[in-house]
N, C-alpha and C positions, 0 to 999 in steps of 0.2 A: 262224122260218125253218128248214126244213130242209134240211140240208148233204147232198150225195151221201157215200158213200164216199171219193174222193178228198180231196173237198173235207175230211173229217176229219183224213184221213190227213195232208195237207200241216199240218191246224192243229197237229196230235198234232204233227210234228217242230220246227213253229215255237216252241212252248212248250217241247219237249226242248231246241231252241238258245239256247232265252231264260232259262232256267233255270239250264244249263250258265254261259255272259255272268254271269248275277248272282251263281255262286257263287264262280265268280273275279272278279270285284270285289270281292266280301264278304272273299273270303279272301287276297288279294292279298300282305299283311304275311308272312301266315305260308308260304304257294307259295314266297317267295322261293326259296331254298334248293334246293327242287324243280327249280325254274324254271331254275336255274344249272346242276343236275345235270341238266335231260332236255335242254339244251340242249349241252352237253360232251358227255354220251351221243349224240346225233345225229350232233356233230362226230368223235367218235373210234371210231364204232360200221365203220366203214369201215378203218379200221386194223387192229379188231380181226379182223374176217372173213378180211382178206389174209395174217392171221399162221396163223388154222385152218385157211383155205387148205393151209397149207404147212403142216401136221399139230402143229402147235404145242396142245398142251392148252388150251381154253378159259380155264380158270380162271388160267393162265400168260400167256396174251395179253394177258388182260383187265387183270391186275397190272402187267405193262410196259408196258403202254399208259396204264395211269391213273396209275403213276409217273412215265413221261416226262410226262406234260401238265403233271404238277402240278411237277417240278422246271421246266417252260420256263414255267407261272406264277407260280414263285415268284422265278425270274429275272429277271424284268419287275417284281416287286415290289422287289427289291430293290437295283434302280434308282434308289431314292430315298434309298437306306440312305447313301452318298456327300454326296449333297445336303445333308441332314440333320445330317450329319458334318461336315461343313465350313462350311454357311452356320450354325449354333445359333451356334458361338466368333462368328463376325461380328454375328453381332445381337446378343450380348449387348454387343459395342464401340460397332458404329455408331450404334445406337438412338438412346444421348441426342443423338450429336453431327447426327445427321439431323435430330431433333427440334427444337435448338439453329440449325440452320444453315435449316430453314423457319420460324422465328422469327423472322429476322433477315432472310430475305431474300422471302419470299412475303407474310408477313403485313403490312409495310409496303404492299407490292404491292397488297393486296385490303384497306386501311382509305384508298387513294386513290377504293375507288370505295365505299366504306360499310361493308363488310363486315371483321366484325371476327373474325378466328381467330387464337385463341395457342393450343400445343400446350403442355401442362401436365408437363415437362421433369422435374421432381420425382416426379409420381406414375409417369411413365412406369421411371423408376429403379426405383421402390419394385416396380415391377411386375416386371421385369428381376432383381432382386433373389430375389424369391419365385419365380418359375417358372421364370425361363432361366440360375437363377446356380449351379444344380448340373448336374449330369449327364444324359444323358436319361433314363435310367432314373427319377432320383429327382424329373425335373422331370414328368413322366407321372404318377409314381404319385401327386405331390400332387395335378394337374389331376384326375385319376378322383377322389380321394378327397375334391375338394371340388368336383366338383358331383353334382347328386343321379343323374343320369340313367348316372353313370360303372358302376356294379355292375352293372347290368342290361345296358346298352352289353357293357363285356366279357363278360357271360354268355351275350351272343348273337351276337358274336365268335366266341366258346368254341363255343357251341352249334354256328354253323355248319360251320365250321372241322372238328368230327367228322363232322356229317352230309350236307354237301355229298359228302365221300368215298365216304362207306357206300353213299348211295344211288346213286351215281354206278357204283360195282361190282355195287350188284344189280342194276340197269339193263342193263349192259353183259352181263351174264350172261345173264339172261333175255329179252334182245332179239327175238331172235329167237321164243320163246314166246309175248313179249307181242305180236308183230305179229300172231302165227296167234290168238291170244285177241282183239285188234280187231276181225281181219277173222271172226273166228267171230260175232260180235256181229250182223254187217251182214245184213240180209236175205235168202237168195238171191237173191230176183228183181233185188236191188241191188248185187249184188257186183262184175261187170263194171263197173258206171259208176262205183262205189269205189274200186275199184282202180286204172282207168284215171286217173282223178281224183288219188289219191292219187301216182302214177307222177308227172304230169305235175306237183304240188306239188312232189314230190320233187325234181325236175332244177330247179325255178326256185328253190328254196331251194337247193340246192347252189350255182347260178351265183350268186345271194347272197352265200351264203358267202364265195366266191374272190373276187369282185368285195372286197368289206371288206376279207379280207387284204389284196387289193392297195393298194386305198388305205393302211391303216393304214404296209405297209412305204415307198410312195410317199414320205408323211406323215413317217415317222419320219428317213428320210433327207434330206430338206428341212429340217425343224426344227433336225436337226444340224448342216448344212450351214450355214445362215442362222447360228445363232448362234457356230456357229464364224467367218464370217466377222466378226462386230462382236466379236470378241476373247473371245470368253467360256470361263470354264477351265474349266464345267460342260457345256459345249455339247452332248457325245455324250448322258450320261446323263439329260437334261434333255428333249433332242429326242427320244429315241428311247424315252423315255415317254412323252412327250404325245401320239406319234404313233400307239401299240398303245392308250393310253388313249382316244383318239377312238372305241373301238368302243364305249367308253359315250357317244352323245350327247351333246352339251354339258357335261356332268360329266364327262367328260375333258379336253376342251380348256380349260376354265377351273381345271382345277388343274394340267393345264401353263402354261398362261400363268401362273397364280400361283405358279408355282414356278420360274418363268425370271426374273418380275418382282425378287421377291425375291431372285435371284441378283446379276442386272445391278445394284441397286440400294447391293445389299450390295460388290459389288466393284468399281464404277466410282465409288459415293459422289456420283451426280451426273447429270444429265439423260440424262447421255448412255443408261443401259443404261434408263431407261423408255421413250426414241424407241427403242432398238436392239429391244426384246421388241414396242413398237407395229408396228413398219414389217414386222417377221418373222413375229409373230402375225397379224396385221390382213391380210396378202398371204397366211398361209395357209389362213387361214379362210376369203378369197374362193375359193381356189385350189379348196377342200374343199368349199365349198357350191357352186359355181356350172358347176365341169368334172369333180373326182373324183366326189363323190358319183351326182350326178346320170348322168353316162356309165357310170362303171364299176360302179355299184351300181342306181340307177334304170332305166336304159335293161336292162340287163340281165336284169329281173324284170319289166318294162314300165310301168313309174312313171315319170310327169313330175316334174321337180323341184317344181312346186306343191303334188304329193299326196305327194310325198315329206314336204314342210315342217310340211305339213298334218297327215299320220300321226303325224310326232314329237309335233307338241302337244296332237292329238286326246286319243290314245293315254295322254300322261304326262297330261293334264287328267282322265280318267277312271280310270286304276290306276297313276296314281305311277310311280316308278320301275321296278316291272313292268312298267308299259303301255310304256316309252321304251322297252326289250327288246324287246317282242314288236312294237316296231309294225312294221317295215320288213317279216321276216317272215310276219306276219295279213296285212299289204298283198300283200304274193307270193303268198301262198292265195288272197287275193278275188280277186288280179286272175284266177286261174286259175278260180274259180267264178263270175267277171263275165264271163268270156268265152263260157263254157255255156251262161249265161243268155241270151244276148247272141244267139250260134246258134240257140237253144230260140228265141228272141221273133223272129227277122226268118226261121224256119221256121214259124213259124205262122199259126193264121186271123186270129189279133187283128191282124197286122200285113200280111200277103197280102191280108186284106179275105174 
């Protein structure tokens, strides 16, 4: 069958997109890093302009500007530093006696209907003993040092830790270069509808953006709120992690809750802080999936909450924990190139007749 011109040309870009698709898949593991830095770079590339603006040296913007980000994410990191500080001393006390105390009062409970579970009180010591009975420091370095995957773990730690940075400053330096080398790439005869195209990506991932923050800060003040209210003496630093941590998908909210769970438990010693993290959690997860997300983030980019749900798991089922990053994002680009399409088809003959 012989193809016109056109007709190649479209295949020619569909195998340049299909190619591009499989080489981040293929390389996915290693993009991380990348992926962290061109995504920062986006975010703070706007800061940096408003400082050259104002005659401020490049190379000096670019340094204040990637020092503020990184001391406001290591602030949010070290959120947990507290947490950690105060609940270790409690676990290493309450363990056995929690252990000891659903012994005595669950396990009768579940051998009335068959089910027979004893928690092994002894070994759970011996465990308490060996990792949580020194310090954190010295209780870390045994954990690394005895499992296998611990050396390489911190070397890619290490690893990113340097070059998240670096490239994050070449980035920001060269931004502007690199956009005139993109658009140097595009066709002429393709530049206009690139550009327009690329404009109009641009502004739906900005309202993206604010939309997240909003939720995230919405989020983080609820969570505080909430747990402040059922008595909790971690409440602020607790909530107002899980809340900035939400902008990872589901691996945010699930190690906030497991690190509220583990608070209440550790300092109520008793039903009450697992209903008090349920009814907090469980109300803000509806909260987040069903009116924030969906309004201030969905509606906003022109996603239904279905395609939104859809995105996260598509997305993380085909590149992992890159794909959960990039999915809401890609979604905001297609919807902008499903709309073109969308124009192009109900402008033309196939659909005019």
């Amino acid at each position: 069958m012989q193809l016109t011109p056109a007709q190649r040309q479209t295949l020619s870009w569909l195998l340049i997109a299909a190619a591009g698709v499989l080489l981040v898949w293929l390389l996915a593991p290693v993009l991380t890093p990348f992926l962290f830095a061109g995504i920062l770079a986006y975010i703070l590339e706007p800061a940096v302009e408003k400082l050259v603006k104002r005659r401020v040296p490049r190379v000096l913007a670019v340094t204040l500007v990637e020092v503020a980000a990184f001391v406001v994410i290591l602030s949010v990191l070290l959120l947990i530093v507290p947490i950690v500080s105060k609940e270790l001393p409690l676990l290493r006390e309450q363990l056995p006696l929690l252990a000891d105390k659903l012994n005595q009062t669950v396990s009768p409970w579940l051998a009335q209907y068959g089910i027979s579970v004893a928690l092994d009180v002894a070994s759970i010591k011996a465990f308490i003993v060996k990792y949580l009975g020194a310090n954190i420091e010295d209780g870390l370095t045994t954990l690394l040092s005895s499992a296998r995957i611990g050396g390489s773990f911190l070397l890619a730690l290490i690893g990113n830790a340097v070059l998240i940075p670096a490239v994050l400053f070449y980035l920001l330096m060269d931004w502007p270069q690199l956009l005139n080398r993109i658009d140097g790439l595009v066709p002429p005869r393709l530049r206009d509808n690139v550009r327009s195209f690329m404009r109009e990506s641009d502004e739906m991932l900005g309202q993206y953006l604010r939309g997240q923050l909003l939720v995230m800060v919405i989020l983080a003040v609820f969570y505080s709120v909430g747990l402040a209210l059922f008595g909790f003496d971690l409440a602020v630093p607790v909530g107002v992690f899980t809340g900035l941590a939400v902008f990872i998908p589901y691996l945010g909210y699930g190690l906030g809750m497991l690190l509220a769970l583990i608070a209440g438990v550790l300092q109520f010693a008793s039903w009450y802080g697992v209903v008090a993290v349920a009814v907090v959690y469980g109300l803000g997860q509806v909260i987040e999936s069903f009116f924030l997300t969906p309004r201030l983030v969905g509606e906003r980019i022109g996603i239904n909450p279905l395609t939104v749900i859809f995105a996260l798991l598509a997305f993380g089922h085909l590149a992992g924990f890159v794909g959960v990053l990039l999915a809401l994002p890609v979604c905001a680009v297609l919807v902008v190139a499903g709309k073109r399409v969308l124009a192009w088809y109900t402008g033309s003959k196939l659909y005019l007749g």
